[in-house]
C-alpha positions in Angstrom: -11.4 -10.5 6.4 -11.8 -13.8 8.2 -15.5 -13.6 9.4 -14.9 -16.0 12.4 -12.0 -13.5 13.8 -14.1 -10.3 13.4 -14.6 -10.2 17.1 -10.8 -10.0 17.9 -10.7 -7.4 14.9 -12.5 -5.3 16.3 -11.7 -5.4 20.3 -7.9 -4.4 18.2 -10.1 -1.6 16.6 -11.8 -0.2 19.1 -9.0 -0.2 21.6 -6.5 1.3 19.0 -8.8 4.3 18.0 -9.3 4.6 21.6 -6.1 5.1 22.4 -5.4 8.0 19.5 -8.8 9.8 21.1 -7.5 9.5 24.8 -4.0 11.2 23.4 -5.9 14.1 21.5 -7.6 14.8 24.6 -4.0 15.1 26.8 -2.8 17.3 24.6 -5.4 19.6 25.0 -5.6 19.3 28.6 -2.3 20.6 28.3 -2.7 23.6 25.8 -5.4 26.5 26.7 -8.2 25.0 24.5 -11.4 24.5 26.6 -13.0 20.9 26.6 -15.6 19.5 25.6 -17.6 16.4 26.8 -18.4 14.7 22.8 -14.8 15.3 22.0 -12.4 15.0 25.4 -14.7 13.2 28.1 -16.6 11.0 26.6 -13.8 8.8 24.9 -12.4 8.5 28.5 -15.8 7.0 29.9 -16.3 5.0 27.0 -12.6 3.2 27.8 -13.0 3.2 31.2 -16.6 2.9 32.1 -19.0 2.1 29.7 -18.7 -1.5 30.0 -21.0 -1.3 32.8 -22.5 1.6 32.4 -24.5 1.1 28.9 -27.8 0.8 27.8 -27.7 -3.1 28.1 -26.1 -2.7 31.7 -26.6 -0.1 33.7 -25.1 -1.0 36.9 -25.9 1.3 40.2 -28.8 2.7 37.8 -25.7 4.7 35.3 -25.4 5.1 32.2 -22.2 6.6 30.5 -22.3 5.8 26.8 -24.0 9.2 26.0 -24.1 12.5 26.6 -28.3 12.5 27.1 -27.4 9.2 29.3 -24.8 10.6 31.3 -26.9 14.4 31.8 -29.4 12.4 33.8 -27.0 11.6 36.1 -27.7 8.5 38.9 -30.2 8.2 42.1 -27.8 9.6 44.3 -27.9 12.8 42.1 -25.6 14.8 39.2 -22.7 13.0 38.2 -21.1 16.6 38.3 -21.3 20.1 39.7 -20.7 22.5 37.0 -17.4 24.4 38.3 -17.0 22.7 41.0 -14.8 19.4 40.4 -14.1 18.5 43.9 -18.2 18.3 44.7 -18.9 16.0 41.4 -19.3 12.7 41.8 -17.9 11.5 38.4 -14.2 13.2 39.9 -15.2 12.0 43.2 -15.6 8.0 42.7 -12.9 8.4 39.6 -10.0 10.4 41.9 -11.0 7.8 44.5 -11.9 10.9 47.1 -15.0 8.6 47.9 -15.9 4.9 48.0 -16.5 2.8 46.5 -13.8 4.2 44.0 -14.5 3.6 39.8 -13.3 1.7 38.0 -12.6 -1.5 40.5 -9.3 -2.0 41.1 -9.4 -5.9 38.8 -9.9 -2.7 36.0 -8.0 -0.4 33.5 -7.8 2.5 35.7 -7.5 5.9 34.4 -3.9 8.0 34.4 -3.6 10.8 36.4 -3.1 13.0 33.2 -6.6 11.4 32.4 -8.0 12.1 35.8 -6.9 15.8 35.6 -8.8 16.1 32.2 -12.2 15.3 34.0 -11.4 18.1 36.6 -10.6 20.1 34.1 -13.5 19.9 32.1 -15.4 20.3 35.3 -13.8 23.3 36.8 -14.3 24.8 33.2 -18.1 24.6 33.0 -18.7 21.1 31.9 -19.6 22.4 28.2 -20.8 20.2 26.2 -20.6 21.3 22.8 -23.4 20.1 20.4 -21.8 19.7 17.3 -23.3 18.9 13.8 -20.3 16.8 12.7 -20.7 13.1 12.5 -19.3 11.1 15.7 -18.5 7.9 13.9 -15.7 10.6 11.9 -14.2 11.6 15.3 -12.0 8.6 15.0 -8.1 9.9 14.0 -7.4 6.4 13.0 -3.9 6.3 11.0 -3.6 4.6 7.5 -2.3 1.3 8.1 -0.3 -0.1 5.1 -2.1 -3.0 3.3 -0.3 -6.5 3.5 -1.5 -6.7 -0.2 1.3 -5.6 -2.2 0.2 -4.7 -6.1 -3.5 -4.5 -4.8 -6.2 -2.7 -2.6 -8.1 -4.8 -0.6 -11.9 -5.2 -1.5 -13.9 -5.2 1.1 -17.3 -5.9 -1.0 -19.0 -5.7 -3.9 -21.8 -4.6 -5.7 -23.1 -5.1 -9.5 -25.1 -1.5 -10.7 -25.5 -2.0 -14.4 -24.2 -4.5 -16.9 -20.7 -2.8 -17.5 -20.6 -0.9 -13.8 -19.9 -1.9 -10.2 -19.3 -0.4 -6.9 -16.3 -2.0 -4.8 -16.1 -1.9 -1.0 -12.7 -0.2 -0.7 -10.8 0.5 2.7 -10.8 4.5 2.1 -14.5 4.5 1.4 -16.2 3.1 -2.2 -15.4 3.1 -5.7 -16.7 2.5 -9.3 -15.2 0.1 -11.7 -16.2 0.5 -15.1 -13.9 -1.8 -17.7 -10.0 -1.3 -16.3 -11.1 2.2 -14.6 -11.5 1.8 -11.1 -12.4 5.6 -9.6 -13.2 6.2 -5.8 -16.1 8.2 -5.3 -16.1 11.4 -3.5 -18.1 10.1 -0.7 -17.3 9.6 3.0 -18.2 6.1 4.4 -17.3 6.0 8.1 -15.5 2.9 9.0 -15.1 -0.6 7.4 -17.4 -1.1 4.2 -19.1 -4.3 5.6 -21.7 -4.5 2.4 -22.5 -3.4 -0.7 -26.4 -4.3 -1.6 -28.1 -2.6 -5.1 -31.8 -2.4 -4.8 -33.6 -4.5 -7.3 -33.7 -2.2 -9.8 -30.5 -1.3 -9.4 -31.2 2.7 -8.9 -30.5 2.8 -5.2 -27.7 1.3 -3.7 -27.1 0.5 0.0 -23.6 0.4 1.7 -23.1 -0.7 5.0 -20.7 0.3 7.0 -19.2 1.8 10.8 -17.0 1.8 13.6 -17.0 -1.3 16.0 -18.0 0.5 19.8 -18.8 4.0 18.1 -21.7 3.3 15.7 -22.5 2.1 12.3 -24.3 4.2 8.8 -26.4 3.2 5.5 -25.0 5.4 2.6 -27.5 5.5 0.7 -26.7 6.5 -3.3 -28.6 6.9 -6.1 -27.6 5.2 -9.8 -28.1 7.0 -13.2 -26.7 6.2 -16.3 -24.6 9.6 -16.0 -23.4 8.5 -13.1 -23.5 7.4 -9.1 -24.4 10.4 -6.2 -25.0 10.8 -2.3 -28.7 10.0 -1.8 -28.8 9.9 1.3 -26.6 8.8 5.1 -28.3 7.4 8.1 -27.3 6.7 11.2 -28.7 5.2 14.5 -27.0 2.5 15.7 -25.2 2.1 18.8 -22.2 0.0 16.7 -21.0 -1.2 13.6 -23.6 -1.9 10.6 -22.8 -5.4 8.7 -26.1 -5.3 6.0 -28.3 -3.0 4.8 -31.1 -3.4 2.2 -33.5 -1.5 0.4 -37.3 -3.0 -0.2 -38.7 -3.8 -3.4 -40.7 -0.7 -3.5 -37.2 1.2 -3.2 -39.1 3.4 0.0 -37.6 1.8 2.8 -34.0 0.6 4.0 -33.7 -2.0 6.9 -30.9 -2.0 8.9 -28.6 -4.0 11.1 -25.3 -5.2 12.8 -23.4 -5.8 16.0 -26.3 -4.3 18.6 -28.3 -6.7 17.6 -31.4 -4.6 16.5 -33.0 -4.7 12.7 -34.2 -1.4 12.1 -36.2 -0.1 9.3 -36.4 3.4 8.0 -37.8 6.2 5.4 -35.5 6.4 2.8 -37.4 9.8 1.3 -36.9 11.2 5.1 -34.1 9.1 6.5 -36.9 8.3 9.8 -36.5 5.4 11.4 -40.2 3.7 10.9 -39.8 0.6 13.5 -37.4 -1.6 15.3 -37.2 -5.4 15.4 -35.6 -7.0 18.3 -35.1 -10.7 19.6 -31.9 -11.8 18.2 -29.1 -12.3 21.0 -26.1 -12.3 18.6 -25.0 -9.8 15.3 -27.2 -9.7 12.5 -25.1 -10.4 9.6 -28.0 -10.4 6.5 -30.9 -9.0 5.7 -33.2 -9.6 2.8 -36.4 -8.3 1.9 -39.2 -10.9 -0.1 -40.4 -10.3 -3.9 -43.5 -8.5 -2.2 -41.8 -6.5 0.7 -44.1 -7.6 3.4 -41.5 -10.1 5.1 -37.7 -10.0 6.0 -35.6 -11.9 6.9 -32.4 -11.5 9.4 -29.5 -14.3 9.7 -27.8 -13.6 13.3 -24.9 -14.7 15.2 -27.3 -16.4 17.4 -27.4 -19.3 15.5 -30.8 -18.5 14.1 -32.7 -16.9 11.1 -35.9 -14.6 11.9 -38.5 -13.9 9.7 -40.6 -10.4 10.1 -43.6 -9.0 9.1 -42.7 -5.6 7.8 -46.0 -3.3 8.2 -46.3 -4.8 12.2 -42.9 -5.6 13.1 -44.2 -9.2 14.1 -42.0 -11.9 13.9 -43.6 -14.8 12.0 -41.2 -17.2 12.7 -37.4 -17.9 14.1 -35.9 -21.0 11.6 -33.8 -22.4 14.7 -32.1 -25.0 13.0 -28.9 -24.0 12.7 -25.9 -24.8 14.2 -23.4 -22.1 13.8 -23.7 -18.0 13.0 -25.3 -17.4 10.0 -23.7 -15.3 7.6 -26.0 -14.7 4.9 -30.1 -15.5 3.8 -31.8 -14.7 0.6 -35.7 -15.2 -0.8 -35.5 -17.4 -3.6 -37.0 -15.2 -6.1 -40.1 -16.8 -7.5 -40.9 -19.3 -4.8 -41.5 -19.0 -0.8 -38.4 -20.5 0.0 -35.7 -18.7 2.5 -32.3 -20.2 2.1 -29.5 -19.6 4.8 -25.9 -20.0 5.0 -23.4 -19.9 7.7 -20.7 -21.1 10.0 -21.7 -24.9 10.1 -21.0 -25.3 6.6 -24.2 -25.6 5.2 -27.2 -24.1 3.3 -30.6 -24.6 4.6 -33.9 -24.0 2.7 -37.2 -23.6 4.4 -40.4 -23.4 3.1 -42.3 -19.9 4.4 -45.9 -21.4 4.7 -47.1 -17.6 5.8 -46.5 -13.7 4.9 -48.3 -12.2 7.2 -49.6 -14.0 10.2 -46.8 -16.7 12.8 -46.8 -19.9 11.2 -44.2 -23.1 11.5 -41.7 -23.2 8.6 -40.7 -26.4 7.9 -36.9 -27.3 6.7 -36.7 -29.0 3.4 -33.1 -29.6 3.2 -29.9 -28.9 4.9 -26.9 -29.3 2.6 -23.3 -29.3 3.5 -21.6 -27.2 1.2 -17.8 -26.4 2.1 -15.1 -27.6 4.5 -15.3 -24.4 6.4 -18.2 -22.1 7.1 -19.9 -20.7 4.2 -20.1 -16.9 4.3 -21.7 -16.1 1.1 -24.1 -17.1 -1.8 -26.0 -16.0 -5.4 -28.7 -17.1 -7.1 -28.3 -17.3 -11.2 -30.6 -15.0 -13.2 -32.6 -17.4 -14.1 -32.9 -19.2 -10.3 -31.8 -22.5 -11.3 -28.5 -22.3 -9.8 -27.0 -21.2 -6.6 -22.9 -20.0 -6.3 -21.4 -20.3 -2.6 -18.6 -18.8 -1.2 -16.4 -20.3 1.5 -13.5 -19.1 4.2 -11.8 -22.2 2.1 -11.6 -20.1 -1.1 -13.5 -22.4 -2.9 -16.5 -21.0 -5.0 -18.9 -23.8 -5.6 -22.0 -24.5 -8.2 -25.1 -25.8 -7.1 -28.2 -26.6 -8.7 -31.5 -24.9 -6.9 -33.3 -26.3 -5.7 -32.2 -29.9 -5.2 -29.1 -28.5 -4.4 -27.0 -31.0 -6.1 -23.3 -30.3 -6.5 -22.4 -28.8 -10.0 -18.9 -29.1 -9.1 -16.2 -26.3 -7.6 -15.3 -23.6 -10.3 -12.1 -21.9 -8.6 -10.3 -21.0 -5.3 -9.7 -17.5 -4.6 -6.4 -16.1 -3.7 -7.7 -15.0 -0.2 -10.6 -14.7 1.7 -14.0 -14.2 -0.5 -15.6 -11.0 0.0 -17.9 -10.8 -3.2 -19.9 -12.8 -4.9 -22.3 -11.8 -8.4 -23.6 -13.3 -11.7 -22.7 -10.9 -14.4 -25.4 -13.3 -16.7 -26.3 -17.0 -16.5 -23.0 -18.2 -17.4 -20.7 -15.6 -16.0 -19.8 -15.1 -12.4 -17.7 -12.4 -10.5 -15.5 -13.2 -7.4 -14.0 -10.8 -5.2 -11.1 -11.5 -2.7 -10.3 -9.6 0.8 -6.4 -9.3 -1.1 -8.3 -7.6 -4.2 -7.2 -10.3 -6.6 
């Protein structure tokens, strides 16, 4: 996929699956089945009224993105009065019985099928309906026919052992091993957005979710008899671009479109601590040879560096001048190098791992004609491979970054990028090619 239209992807994405949840709840607002508020309400509030009624926003002091959010209710009192529609204010301001009526009329405004679903709901008891099931699987999203004719798309990619890898597939994630390519029997809600083997290779993290619904790490664990479910954590409010696992292979940090890094247990699947101050998507994460630091490249036209054990941020490299797609520790020196959407790669010397200091920028390189969404370090760290939304895959030396010259075009857009050894390198391609 085009990395500079995911935005328009996903608003097609979101409103889509939104649609297919809205008609699930009509039908059952016509049938006898009682509602509930995950599965029949809260897809309604989340088309019509969560824009301004989030976390981030909470206009008139609401909030109507959750169900613990939305229980609260506002400081004029309970958004509803169980069995009693006509007294609620959620049926009140919606059915425009009061003023100011929701949403404004500039807004998508609710059907009056919709409407009567609310009462409904209302006049039934308001249940609620805890259920066990994972939310980002509520989606009835139909299977879309792949433009790719002859080929499945890959999505990403992954390198577990020297004949083995994992491929980011659009129905979840498989193994290719020679010409065998087997899908694993393991649910990955939404898009695969990244495949990341620890450094051992024994734990591999794949990122993935549902734009506006939330995002998952499946975590799985690699033997030589085979790949299993370690395991899935969720916990953020949207879709998951990058996941990685530390050194140590005890922790997993996290991150995507809400703009949070968040690191957790990987023995209890606890999230340990947050780390917030981007404004934009983080796109990349990467941990150093030691652990203590990490590093996140944002949409925000920055790369931050982190302390782990405090959660301080050492440093923001604000040098850039696009998104940044991807960052990496080079492996035996203290050098962060960053890539993105102005078509360069940046290296900065880290002067400090655990206390703020000023990084200073020892090069910035331009790479490809178009913004440069990935890159891989040889085995032996003298070279670096880029990847560009111009197909081209490019050979650099590391760390003068001198131009090797351009080894290939892909057929599509890259999506995968991995030395097999020092002289060998795999490509992927969005068209699987």
């Amino acid at each position: 996929m085009d990395i500079s239209n995911e935005p328009m992807s996903y608003f097609l994405k979101i409103f889509t699956a939104g649609l297919l949840i809205v008609s699930a709840s009509l039908d059952r607002a016509i049938s006898s089945e009682a509602l509930v508020f995950q599965r029949d309400i809260q897809p309604l509030l989340t088309k019509y009224c969560a824009g301004c009624h989030n976390e981030d926003d909470q206009e008139a002091d609401v909030q109507l993105h959750h169900w613990d959010a939305f229980s609260k209710g506002s400081p004029k009192g309970a958004l509803y009065v169980s069995r009693n529609a006509k007294a609620s204010l959620l049926y009140q301001v919606i059915s425009g019985d009061v003023e100011p009526k929701m949403p404004p009329d500039d807004e998508p405004q609710p059907s009056k099928d919709e409407i009567e679903v609310i009462k409904r709901w209302i006049d039934e008891g308001a249940s609620y309906e805890q259920s066990t099931s994972n939310p980002l699987r509520l989606l009835n999203v139909p299977a879309i026919p792949s433009k790719y004719r002859g080929s499945q798309p890959i999505l990403s990619l992954g390198r577990i052992s020297e004949y083995r890898w994992l491929l980011g597939m659009p129905g979840g994630v498989a193994v290719k091993q020679s010409q065998w390519t087997t899908t694993l029997p393991i649910a990955v809600s939404g898009k695969v957005a990244q495949i990341r083997p620890s450094k051992d290779r024994s734990i591999v993290s794949v990122a993935s979710g549902i734009p506006g619904v939330g995002g998952q790490v499946t975590l799985l664990s690699v033997t030589p008899g085979g790949v299993e479910l370690l395991r899935v954590i969720e916990g953020h409010r949207d879709t998951l671009y990058t996941a990685v696992v530390s050194p140590d292979n005890q922790t997993v940090a996290t991150g995507g479109y809400d703009r949070i890094v968040r690191l957790w247990s990987i023995e209890s699947g606890k999230l340990i601590r947050e780390f917030t101050g981007h404004n934009g998507a983080i796109y990349d994460l990467d941990f150093d040879g030691s652990g203590t630091v990490l590093a996140s490249a944002s949409a925000d036209e920055t790369i931050k560096i982190w302390h782990v054990p405090s959660g301080q941020r050492l440093d923001t490299l604000g040098q850039c001048e696009a998104e940044q797609y991807a960052v990496r520790f080079a492996s035996s020196q203290n050098l962060v190098v960053a890539a993105g959407g102005d078509k360069r790669i940046r290296i900065w010397n880290l002067k400090s791992l655990d206390r703020p200091s000023v990084s200073p920028l020892l090069s910035a390189t331009f790479a490809h004609e178009s913004p440069v969404i990935g890159f891989a370090f040889s085995p032996d760290g003298n070279f670096v491979a880029t990847a560009g939304e111009d197909m081209a895959i490019k050979l650099w030396s590391f760390p003068s970054l001198r131009p090797v010259g351009e080894l290939g075009k892909t057929t599509d857009t890259p999506t995968g990028l991995e030395w097999i050894d020092s002289e060998t390198l795999a490509v992927t391609a969005i068209d699987g090619r």
